[in-house]
C-alpha positions as CSV (number, residue, x, y, z in Angstrom):
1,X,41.1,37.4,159.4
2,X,44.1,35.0,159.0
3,X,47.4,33.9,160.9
4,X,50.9,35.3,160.2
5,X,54.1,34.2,161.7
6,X,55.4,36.4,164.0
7,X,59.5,36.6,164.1
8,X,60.3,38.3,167.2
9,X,57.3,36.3,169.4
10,X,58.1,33.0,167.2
11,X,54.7,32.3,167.0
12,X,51.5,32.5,165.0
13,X,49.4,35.4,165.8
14,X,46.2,36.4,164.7
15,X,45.3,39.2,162.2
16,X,42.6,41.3,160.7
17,X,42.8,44.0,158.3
18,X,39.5,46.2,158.0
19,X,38.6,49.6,156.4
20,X,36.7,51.8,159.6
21,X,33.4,53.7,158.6
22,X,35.2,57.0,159.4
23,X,37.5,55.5,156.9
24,X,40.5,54.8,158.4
25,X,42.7,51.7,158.2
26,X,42.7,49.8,161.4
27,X,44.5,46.3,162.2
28,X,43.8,43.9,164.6
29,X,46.5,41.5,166.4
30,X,45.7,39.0,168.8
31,X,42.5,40.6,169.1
32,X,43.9,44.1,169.6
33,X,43.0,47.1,167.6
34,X,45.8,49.4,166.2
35,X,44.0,52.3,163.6
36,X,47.0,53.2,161.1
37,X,45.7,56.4,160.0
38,X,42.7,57.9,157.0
39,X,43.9,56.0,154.0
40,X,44.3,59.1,151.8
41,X,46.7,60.9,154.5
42,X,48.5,57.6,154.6
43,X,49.4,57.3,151.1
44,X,50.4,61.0,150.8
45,X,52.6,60.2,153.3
46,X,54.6,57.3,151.6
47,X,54.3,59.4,148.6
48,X,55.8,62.3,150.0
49,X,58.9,59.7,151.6
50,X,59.2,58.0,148.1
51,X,59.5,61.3,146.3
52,X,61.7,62.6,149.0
53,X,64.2,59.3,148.1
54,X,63.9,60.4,144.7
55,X,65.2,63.8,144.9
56,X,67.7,63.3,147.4
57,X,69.0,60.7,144.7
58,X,68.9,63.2,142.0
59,X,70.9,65.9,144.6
60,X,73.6,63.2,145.3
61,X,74.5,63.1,141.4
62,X,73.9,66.5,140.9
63,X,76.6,67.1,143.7
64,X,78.7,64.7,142.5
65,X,79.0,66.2,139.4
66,X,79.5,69.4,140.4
67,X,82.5,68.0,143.1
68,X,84.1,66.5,140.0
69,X,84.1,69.7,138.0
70,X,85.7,71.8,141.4
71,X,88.7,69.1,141.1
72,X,89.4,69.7,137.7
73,X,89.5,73.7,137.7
74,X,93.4,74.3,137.9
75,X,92.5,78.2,138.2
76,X,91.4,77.3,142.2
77,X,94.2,76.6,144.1
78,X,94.3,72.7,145.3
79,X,93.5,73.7,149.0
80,X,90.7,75.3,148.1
81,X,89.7,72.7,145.5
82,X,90.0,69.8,148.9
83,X,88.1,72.6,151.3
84,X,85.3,72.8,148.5
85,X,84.8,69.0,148.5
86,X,85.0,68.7,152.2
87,X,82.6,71.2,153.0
88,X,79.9,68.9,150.8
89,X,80.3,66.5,153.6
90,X,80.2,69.0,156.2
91,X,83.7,68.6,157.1
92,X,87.0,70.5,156.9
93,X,87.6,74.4,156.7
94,X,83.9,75.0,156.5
95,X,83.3,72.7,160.0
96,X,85.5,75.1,161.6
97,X,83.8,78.3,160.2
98,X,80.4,76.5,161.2
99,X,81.3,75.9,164.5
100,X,82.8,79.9,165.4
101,X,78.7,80.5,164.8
102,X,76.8,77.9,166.4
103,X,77.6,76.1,169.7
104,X,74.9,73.2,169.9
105,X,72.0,71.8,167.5
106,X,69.6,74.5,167.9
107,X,67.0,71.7,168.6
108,X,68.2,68.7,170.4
109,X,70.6,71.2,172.6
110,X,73.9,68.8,172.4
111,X,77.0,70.6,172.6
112,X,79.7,68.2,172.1
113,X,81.1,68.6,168.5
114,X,82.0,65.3,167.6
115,X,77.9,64.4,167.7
116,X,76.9,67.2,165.7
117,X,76.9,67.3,161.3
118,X,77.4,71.0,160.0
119,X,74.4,71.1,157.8
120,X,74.8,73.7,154.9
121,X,71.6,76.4,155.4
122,X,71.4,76.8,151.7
123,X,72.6,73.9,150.0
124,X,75.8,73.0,148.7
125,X,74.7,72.7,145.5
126,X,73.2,75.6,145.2
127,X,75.7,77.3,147.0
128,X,78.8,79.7,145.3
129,X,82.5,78.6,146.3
130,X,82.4,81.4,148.7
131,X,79.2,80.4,150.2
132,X,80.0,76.8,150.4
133,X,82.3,77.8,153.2
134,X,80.6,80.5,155.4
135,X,79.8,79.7,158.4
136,X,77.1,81.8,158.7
137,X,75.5,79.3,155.9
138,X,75.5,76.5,158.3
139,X,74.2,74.9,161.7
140,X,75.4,72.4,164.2
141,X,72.7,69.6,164.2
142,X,72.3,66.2,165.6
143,X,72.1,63.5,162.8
144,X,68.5,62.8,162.8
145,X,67.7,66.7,162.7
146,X,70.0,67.1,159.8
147,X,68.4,64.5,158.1
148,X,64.8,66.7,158.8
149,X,66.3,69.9,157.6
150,X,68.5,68.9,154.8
151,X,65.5,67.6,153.1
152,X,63.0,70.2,153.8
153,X,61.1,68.8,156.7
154,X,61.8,71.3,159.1
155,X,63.1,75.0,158.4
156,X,63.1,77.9,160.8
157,X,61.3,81.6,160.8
158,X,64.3,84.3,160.8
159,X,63.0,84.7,164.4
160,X,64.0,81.4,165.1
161,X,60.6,80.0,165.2
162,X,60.6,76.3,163.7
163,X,58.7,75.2,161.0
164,X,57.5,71.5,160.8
165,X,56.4,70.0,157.1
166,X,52.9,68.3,157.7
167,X,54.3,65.7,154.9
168,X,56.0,63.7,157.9
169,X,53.9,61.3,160.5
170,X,53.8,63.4,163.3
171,X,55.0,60.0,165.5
172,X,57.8,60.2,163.5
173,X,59.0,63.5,163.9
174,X,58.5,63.1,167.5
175,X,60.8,59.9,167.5
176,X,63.4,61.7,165.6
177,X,63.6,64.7,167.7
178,X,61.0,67.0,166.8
179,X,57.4,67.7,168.6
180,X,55.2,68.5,165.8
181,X,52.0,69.9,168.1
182,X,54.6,72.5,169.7
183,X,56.6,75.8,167.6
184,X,59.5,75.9,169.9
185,X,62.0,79.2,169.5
186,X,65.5,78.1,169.1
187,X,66.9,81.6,169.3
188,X,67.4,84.1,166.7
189,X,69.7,84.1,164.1
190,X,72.2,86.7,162.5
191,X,71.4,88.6,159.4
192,X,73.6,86.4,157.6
193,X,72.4,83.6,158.4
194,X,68.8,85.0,157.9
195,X,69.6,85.5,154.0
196,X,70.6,81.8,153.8
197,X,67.1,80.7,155.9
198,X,64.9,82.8,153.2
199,X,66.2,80.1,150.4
200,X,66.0,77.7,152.9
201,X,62.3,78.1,153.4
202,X,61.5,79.3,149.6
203,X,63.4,76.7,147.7
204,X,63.6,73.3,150.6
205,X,61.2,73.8,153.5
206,X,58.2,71.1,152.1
207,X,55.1,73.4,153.6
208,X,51.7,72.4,153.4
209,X,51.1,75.0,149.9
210,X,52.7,72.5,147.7
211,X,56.2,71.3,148.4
């Protein structure tokens, strides 16, 4: 039991940290009970969001190093040298081929373009010149969905059933877009775009057998 000074009430409230029987971590404010969660699940949850920082870290220079070499290749012509380096950002020539295949985010259903990132289905990095600008290697998604499928949290059956990571707080996902009790269809997808998810969910999607 102790005191901590709260900013947004400006005032001292009450607090008590205990460990349940069950376990699970509860806290008590002003004589109200919150339980956080089982301790265990708890820190393989900040784990998994530390390790996920770490990679996408590790991506970034990876891509960046990769942009650099594009620029300096005088055999590819310099529009496609400024189309390749756009399309990392989801911008440009391969924007335009995204958005001659998909209409809306798939999840969140908004339509108007300007809201939407063109998310590469298999990554960028990964990704031949060629495939870095196929549209049928992208989708339309609102920002916080992007952020869920670029780094594996989410990934889609060819059928388009969608996948949720169990790595993620389940509050969470629901805050940023995504019911996690629910397997909501988004519609199918082409065979191209199939080939692309099958990466997608072998070499990104973070599924409960060991991503």
């Amino acid at each position: 039991m102790g005191h901590v000074y709260s900013l947004n009430r400006k005032e001292f409230i009450r607090w008590k940290f205990s460990l349940d029987t069950r376990p699970y971590i509860s806290i008590q404010v002003d004589g109200q009970k919150r339980t956080l969660g089982n301790p265990t699940v708890v820190a393989k949850r900040s784990w998994a969001a530390a390790d996920a920082e770490r990679v996408e870290q590790a991506y970034t220079q990876h891509e960046e190093e990769i942009e650099k070499l594009i620029r300096t290749q005088a055999e590819i012509p310099e529009t496609d040298r400024e189309a390749l380096a756009k399309a990392r950002r989801g911008q440009g020539l391969f924007r335009e081929n995204v958005a001659r295949v998909e209409k809306a985010c798939r999840i969140t259903g908004v339509s108007i373009l300007k809201f939407l990132i063109a998310s590469h289905i298999k990554p960028w990095r990964c990704s031949s010149n060629e495939e870095r600008l196929d549209g049928s290697n992208g989708l339309l998604l609102s920002p916080s969905i992007d952020f869920l499928f670029d780094r594996g949290f989410i990934s889609f059956e060819d059928n388009g059933d969608l996948l949720v990571s169990r790595e993620v707080d389940p509050d969470i996902m629901q805050r940023m877009g995504v019911e996690p009790t629910k397997t909501p269809n988004v519609g199918t997808f082409s065979p191209e775009q199939q080939n692309y998810l099958r990466f997608h969910r072998a070499k990104l999607f973070r599924s409960s057998q060991g991503r």
